[in-house]
Each structure stands twice: as structure tokens, then as C-alpha cells.
C-alpha positions as CSV (number, residue, x, y, z in Angstrom):
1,X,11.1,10.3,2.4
2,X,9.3,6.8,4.0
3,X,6.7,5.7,1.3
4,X,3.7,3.3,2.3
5,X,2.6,1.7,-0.9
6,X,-0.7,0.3,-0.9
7,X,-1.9,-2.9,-2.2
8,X,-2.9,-1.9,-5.7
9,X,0.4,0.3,-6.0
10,X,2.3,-2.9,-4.9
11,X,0.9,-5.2,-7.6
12,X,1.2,-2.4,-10.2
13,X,5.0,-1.8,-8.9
14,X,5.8,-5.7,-8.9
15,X,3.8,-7.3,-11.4
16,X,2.5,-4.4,-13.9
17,X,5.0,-1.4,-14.2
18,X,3.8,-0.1,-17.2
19,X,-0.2,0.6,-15.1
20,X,1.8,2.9,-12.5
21,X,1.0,6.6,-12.6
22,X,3.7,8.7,-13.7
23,X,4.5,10.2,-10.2
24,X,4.6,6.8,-8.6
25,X,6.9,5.6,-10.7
26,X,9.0,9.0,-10.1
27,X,8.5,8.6,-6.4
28,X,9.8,4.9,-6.4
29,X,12.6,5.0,-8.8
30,X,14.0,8.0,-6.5
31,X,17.0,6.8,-4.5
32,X,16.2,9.1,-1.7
33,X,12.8,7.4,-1.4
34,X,12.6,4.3,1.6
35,X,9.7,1.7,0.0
36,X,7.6,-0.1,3.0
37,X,5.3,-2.3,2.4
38,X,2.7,-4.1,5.1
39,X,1.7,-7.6,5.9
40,X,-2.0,-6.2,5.2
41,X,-1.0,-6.2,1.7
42,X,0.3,-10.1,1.1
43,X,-2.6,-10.9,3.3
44,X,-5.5,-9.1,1.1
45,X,-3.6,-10.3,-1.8
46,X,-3.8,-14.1,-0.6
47,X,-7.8,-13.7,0.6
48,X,-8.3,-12.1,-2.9
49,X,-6.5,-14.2,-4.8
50,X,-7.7,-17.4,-3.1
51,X,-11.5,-16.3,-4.2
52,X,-10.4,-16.3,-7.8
53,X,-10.4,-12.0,-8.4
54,X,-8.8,-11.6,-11.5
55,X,-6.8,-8.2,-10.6
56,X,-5.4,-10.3,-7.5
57,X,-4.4,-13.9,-9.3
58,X,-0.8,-13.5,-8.3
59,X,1.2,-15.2,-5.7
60,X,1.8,-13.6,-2.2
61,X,4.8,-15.4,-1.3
62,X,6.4,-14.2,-4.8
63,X,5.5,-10.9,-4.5
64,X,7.0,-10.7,-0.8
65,X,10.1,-12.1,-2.2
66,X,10.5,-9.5,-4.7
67,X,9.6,-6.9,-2.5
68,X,12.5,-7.7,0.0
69,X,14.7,-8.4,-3.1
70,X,13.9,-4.6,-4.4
71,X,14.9,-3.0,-1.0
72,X,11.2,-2.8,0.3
73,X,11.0,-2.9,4.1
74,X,8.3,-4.7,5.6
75,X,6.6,-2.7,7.9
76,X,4.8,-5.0,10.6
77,X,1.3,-4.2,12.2
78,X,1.3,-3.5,15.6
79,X,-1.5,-3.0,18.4
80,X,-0.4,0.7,18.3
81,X,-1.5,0.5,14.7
82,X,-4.8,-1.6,15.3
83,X,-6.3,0.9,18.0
84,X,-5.5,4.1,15.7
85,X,-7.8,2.4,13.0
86,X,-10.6,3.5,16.1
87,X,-9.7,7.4,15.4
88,X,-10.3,7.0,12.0
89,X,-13.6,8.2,10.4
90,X,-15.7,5.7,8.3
91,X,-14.8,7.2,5.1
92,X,-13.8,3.9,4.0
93,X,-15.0,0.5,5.1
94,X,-12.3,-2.0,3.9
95,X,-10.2,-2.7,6.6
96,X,-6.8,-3.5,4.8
97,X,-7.6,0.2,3.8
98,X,-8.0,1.0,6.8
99,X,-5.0,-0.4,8.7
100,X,-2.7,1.2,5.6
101,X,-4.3,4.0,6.5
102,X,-3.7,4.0,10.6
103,X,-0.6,2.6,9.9
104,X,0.5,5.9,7.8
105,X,-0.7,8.4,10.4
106,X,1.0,6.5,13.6
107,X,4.5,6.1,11.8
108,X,4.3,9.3,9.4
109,X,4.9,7.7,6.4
110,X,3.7,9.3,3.8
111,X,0.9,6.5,1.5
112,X,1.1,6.3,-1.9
113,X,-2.4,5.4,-3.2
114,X,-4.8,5.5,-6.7
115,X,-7.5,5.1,-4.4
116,X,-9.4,8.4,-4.0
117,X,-11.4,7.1,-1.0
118,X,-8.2,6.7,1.0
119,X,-7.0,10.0,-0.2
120,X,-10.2,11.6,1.6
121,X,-8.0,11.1,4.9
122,X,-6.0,13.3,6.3
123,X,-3.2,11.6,6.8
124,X,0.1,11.9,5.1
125,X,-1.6,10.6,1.9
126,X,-0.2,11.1,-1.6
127,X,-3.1,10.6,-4.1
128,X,-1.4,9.4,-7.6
129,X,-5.0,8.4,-9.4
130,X,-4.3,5.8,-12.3
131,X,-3.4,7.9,-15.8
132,X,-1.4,10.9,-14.5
């Protein structure tokens, strides 16, 4: 199966293991599993971490190299991708979100989230909330 990890899975994946829920852990350690990541990601982490948010004070460029090193496949954002972010309802206003989001529904890639605005969408979202 393609996964779509978003931001905060990424970070917990990269930099914080032990925070991962159970399933996402499952879910990525299976060998049958394809990891993607997007450029929304390393740029929401950069913007973050450049105003000095605690969760975010790690280095982009690091965690992109880890990524790729780990067998993560960059997924990049296209216009398709940016026009499909119109069909979506304003559940949820923050546009890295939002582009994960699109991005999920126009390539069928199933998004791994703790985030349970983003699991409001029906798109092939699977909600993994922070504990289970």
C-alpha cells in the first residue's frame, strides 16, 4: 500500500519514534508499505522552525536526507494537486493540511495522520490519534 505521512507523523517517524502511535509504527515498519513524503512537509517544517516553535526546532535539510536514506519517496506537488485543494471543503484551514490532503485524494494514497481535523475528509485518510 502507498502511505502519505503527514508532517507531524514525519517528525515523530524521524526524530521521535517512541511518540508514534502503535498502528503507525506497524504501518511503516511493514515491508509491503511504500513511504512518500511531500515538499509541503520540509517547507512547513522550515517556516515553523524558523519562527522558533518548539515541536518544529529540527532541521529540514536533515530530515529530507533521512527520509531518502530510509526509502521515503518524495512525492512532488503539482498543479493537478494545487487546483484539487479547490474541491476541498473548509474543514481545515491550514494549507500544508490542505495540499497533504488534495495530494492524497488525486494520487490515492492512503494519509497517515494524528490529526483528527484532516481525518474529517473523505479521502483515503487513515486516522492513528497519538496514544493508540
Amino acid at each position: 500500500m502507498k502511505l502519505l505521512l503527514d508532517t507531524q507523523m514525519l517528525l515523530w517517524a524521524v526524530f521521535w519514534p517512541d511518540l508514534l502511535p502503535q498502528k503507525a509504527w506497524q504501518a511503516i515498519a511493514d515491508a509491503d508499505n511504500c513511504l512518500h513524503f511531500n515538499s509541503a512537509s520540509l517547507w512547513e517544517i522550515s517556516i515553523k522552525s524558523a519562527q522558533n516553535r518548539p515541536d518544529f526546532q529540527v532541521s529540514a535539510r536533515i530530515m529530507r536526507r533521512q527520509l531518502l536514506a530510509n526509502g521515503y519517496e518524495e512525492i512532488a506537488i503539482t498543479s493537478l494537486h494545487t487546483v484539487a485543494i479547490g474541491d476541498l471543503p473548509l474543514l481545515h484551514k491550514d494549507p500544508f493540511d490542505r495540499i497533504l490532503i488534495a495530494q492524497a485524494r488525486t494520487e490515492d494514497i492512503c494519509l497517515l495522520t494524528s490529526d483528527a481535523k484532516i481525518a474529517e475528509y473523505s479521502a483515503p485518510i487513515a486516522f492513528m490519534p497519538k496514544g493508540t
